[in-house]
Every structure is written in structure tokens, then in C-alpha cells.
PDB file with one MODEL, atoms N, CA, C and O in Angstrom:
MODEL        1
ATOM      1  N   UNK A   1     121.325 103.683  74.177  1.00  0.00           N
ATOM      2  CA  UNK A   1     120.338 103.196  75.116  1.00  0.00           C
ATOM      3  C   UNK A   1     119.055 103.988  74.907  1.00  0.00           C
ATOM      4  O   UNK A   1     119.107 105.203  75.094  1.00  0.00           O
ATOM      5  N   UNK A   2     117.924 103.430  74.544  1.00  0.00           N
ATOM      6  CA  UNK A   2     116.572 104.106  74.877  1.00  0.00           C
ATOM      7  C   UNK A   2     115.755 103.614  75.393  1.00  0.00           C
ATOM      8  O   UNK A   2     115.263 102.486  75.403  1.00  0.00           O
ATOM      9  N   UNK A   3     115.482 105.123  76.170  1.00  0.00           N
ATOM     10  CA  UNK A   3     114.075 104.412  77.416  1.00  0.00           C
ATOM     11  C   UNK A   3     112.618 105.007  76.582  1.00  0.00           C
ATOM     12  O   UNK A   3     112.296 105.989  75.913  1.00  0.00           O
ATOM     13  N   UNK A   4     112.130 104.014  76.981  1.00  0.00           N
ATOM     14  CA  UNK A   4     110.549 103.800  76.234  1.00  0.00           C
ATOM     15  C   UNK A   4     110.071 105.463  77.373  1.00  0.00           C
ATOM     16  O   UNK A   4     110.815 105.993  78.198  1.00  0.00           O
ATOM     17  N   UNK A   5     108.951 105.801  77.079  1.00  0.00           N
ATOM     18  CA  UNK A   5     107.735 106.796  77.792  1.00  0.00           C
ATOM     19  C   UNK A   5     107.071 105.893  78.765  1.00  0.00           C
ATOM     20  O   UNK A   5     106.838 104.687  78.856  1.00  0.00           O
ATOM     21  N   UNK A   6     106.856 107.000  79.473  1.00  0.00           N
ATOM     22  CA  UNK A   6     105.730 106.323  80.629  1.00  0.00           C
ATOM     23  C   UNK A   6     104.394 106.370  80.199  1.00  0.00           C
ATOM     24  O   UNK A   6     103.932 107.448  79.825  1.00  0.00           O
ATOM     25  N   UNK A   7     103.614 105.212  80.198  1.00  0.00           N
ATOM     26  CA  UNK A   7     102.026 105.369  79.772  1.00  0.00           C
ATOM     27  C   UNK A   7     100.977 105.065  80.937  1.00  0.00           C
ATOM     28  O   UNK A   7     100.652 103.976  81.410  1.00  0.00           O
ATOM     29  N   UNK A   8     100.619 106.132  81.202  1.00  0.00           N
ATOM     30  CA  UNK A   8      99.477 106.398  82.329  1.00  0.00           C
ATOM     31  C   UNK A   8      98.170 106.076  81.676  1.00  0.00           C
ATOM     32  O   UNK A   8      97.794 106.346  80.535  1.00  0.00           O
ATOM     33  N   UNK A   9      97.397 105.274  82.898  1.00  0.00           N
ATOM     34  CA  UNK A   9      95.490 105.333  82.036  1.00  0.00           C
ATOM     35  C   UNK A   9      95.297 105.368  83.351  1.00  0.00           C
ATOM     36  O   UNK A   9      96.133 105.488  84.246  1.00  0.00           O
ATOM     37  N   UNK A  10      93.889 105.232  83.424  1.00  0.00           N
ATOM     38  CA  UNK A  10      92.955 104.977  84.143  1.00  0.00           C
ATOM     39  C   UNK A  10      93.220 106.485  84.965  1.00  0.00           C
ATOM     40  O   UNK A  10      93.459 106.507  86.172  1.00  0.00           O
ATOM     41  N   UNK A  11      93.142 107.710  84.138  1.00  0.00           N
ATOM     42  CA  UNK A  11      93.426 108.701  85.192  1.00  0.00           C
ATOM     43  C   UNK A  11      94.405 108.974  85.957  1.00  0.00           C
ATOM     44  O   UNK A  11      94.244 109.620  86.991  1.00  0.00           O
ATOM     45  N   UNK A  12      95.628 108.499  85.543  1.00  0.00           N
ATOM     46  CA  UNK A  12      96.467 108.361  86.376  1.00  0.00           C
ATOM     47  C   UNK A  12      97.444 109.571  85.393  1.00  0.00           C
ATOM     48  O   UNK A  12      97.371 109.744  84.176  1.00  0.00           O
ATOM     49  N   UNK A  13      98.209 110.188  86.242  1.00  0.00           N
ATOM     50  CA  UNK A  13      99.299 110.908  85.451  1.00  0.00           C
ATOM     51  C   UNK A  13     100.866 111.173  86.717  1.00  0.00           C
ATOM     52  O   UNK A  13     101.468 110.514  87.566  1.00  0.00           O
ATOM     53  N   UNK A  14     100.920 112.638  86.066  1.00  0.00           N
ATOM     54  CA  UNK A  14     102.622 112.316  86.594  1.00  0.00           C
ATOM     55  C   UNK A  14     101.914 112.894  88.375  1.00  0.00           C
ATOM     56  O   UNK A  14     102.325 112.370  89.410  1.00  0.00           O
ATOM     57  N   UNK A  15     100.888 113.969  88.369  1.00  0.00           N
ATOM     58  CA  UNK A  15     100.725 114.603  89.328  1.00  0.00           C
ATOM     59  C   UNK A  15      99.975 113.641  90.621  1.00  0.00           C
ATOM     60  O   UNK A  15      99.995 113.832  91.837  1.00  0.00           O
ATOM     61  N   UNK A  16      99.400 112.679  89.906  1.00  0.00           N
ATOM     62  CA  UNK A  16      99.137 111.660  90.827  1.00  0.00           C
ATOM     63  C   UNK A  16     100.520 111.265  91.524  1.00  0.00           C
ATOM     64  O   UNK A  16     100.854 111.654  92.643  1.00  0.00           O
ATOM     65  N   UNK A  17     101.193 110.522  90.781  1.00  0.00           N
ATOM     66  CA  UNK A  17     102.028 109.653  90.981  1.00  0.00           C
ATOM     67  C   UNK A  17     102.954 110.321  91.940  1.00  0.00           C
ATOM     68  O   UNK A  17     103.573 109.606  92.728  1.00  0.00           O
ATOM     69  N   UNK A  18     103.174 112.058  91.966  1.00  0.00           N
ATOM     70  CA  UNK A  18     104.147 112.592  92.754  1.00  0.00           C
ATOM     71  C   UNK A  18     103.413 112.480  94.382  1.00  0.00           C
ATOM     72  O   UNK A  18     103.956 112.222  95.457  1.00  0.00           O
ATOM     73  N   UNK A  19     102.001 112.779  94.068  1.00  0.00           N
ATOM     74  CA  UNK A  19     101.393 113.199  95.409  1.00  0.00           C
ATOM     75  C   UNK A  19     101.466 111.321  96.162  1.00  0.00           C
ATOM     76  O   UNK A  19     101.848 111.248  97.330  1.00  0.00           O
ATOM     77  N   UNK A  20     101.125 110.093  95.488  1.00  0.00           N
ATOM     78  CA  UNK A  20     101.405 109.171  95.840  1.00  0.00           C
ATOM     79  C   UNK A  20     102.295 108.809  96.863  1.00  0.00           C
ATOM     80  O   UNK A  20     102.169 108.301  97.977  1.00  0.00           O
ATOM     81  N   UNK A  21     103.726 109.425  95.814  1.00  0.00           N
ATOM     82  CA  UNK A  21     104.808 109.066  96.795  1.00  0.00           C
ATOM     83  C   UNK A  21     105.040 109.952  98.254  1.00  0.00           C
ATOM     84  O   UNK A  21     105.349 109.456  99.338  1.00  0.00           O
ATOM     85  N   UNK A  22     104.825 111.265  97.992  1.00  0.00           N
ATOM     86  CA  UNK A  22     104.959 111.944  99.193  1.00  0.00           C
ATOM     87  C   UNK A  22     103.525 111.892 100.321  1.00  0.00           C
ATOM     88  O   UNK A  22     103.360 112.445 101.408  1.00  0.00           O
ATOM     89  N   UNK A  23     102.999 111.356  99.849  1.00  0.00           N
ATOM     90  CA  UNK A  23     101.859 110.202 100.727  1.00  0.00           C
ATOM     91  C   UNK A  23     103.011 109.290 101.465  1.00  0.00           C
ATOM     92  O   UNK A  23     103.714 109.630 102.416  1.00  0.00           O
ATOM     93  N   UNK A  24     103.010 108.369 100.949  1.00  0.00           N
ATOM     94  CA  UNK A  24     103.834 107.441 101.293  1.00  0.00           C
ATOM     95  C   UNK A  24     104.788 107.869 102.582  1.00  0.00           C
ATOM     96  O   UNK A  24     104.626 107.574 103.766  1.00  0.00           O
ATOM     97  N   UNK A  25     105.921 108.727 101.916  1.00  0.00           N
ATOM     98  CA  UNK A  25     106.877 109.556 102.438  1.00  0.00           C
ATOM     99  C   UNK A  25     106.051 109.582 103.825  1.00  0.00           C
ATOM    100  O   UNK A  25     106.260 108.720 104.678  1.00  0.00           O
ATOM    101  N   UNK A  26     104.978 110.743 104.034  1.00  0.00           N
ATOM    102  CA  UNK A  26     104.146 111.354 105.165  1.00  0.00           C
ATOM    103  C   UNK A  26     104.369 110.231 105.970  1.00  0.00           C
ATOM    104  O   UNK A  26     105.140 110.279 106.928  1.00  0.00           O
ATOM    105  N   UNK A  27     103.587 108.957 105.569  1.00  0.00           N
ATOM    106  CA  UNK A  27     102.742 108.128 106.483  1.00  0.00           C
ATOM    107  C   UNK A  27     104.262 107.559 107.071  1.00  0.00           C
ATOM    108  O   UNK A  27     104.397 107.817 108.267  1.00  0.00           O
ATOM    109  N   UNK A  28     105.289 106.921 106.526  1.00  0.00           N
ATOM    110  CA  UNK A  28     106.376 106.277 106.948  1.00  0.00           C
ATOM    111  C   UNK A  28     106.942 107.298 108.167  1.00  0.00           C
ATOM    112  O   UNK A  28     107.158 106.867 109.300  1.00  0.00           O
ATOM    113  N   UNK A  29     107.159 108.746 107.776  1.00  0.00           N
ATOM    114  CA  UNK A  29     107.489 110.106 108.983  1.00  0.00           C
ATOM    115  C   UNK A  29     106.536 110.096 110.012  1.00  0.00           C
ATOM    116  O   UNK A  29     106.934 110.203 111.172  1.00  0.00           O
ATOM    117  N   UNK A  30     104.877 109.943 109.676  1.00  0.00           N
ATOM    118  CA  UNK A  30     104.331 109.939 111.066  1.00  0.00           C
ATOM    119  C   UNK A  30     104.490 108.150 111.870  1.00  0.00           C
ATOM    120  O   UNK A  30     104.511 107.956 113.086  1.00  0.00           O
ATOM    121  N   UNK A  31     104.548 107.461 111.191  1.00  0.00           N
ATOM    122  CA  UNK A  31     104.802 106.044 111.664  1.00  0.00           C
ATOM    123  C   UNK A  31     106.237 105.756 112.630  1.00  0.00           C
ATOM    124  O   UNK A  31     106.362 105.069 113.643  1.00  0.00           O
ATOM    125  N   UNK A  32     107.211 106.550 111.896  1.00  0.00           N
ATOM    126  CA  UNK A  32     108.546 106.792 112.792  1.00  0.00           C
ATOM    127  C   UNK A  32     108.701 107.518 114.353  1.00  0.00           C
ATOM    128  O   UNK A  32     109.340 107.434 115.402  1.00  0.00           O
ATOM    129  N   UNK A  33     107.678 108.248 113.713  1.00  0.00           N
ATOM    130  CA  UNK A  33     107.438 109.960 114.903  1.00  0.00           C
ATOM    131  C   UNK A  33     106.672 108.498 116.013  1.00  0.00           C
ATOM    132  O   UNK A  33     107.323 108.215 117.019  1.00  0.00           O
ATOM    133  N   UNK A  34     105.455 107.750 115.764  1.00  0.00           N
ATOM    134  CA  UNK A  34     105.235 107.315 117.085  1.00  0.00           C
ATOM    135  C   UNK A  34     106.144 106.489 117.572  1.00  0.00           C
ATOM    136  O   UNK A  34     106.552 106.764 118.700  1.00  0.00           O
ATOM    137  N   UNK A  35     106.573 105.568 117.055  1.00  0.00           N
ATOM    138  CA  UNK A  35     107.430 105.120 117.171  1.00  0.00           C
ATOM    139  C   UNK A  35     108.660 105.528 118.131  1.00  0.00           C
ATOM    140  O   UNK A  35     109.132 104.806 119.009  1.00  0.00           O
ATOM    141  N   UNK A  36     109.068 106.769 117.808  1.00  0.00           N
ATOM    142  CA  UNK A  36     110.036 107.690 118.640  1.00  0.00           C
ATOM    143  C   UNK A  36     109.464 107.696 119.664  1.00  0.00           C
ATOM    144  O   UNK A  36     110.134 107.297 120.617  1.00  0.00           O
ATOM    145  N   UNK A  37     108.371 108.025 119.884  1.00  0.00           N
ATOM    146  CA  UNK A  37     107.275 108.736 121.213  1.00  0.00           C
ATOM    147  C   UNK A  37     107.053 107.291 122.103  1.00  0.00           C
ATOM    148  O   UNK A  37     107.151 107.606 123.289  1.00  0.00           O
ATOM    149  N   UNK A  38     106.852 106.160 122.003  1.00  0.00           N
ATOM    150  CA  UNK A  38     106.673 104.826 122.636  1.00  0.00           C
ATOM    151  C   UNK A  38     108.101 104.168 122.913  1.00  0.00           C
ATOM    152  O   UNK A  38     108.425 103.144 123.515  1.00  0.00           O
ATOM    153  N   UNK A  39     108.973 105.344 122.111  1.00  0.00           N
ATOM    154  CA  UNK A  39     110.642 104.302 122.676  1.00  0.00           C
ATOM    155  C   UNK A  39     110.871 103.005 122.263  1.00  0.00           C
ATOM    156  O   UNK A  39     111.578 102.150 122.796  1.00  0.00           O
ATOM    157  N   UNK A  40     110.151 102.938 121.184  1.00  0.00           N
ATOM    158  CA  UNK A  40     110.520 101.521 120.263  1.00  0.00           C
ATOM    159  C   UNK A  40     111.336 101.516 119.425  1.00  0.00           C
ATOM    160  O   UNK A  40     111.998 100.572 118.996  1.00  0.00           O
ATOM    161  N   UNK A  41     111.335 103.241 118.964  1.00  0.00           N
ATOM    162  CA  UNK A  41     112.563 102.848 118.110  1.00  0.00           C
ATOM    163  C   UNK A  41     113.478 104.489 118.602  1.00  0.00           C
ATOM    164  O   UNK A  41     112.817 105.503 118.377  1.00  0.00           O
ATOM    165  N   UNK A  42     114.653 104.668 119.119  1.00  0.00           N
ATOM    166  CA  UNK A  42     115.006 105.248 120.209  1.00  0.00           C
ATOM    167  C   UNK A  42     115.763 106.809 118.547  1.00  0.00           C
ATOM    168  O   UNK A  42     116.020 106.678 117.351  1.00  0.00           O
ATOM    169  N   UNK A  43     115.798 107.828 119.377  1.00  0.00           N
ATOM    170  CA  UNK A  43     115.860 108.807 118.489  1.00  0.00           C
ATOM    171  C   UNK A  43     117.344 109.341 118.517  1.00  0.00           C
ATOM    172  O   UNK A  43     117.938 109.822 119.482  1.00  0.00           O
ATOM    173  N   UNK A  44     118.027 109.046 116.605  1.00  0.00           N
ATOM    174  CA  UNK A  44     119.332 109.554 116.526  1.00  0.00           C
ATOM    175  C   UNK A  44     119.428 110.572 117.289  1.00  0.00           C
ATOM    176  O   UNK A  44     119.886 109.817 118.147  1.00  0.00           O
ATOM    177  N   UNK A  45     119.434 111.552 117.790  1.00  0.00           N
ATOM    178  CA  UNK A  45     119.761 112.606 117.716  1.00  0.00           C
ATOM    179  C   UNK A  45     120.093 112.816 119.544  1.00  0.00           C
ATOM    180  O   UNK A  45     120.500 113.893 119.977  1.00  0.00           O
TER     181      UNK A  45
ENDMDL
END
């Protein structure tokens, strides 16, 4: 089995792509957190 390389342009590389996702990550954790706080969506714990 071979996997091809990843090809980044436009400025883009791996260090983007990490901070991207843990962007992502953030916004979905603070989106949950209000969520918790308005009792819409009720907290495991």
C-alpha cells in the first residue's frame, strides 16, 4: 500500500493545518460550554 505526500500551496503547511483544527476544537468547546449554561443541552456530569 502507498500513500502519496501531502501537497500544501497557497501558504498553507502542516502548522497551519494543526492550529486550524484546534480552532475548530476551541469554537465547538466554547459553543457546548453555552449551551451547558442556557440548559439546552444539560451537563454529563
Amino acid at each position: 500500500m502507498h500513500l502519496g505526500r501531502v501537497k500544501y500551496f497557497n501558504g498553507w503547511n502542516i502548522f497551519w493545518t494543526c492550529i486550524s483544527y484546534f480552532a475548530a476544537i476551541f469554537i465547538i468547546y466554547l459553543y457546548s460550554r453555552i449551551l451547558m449554561r442556557y440548559q439546552i443541552l444539560k451537563d454529563i456530569n
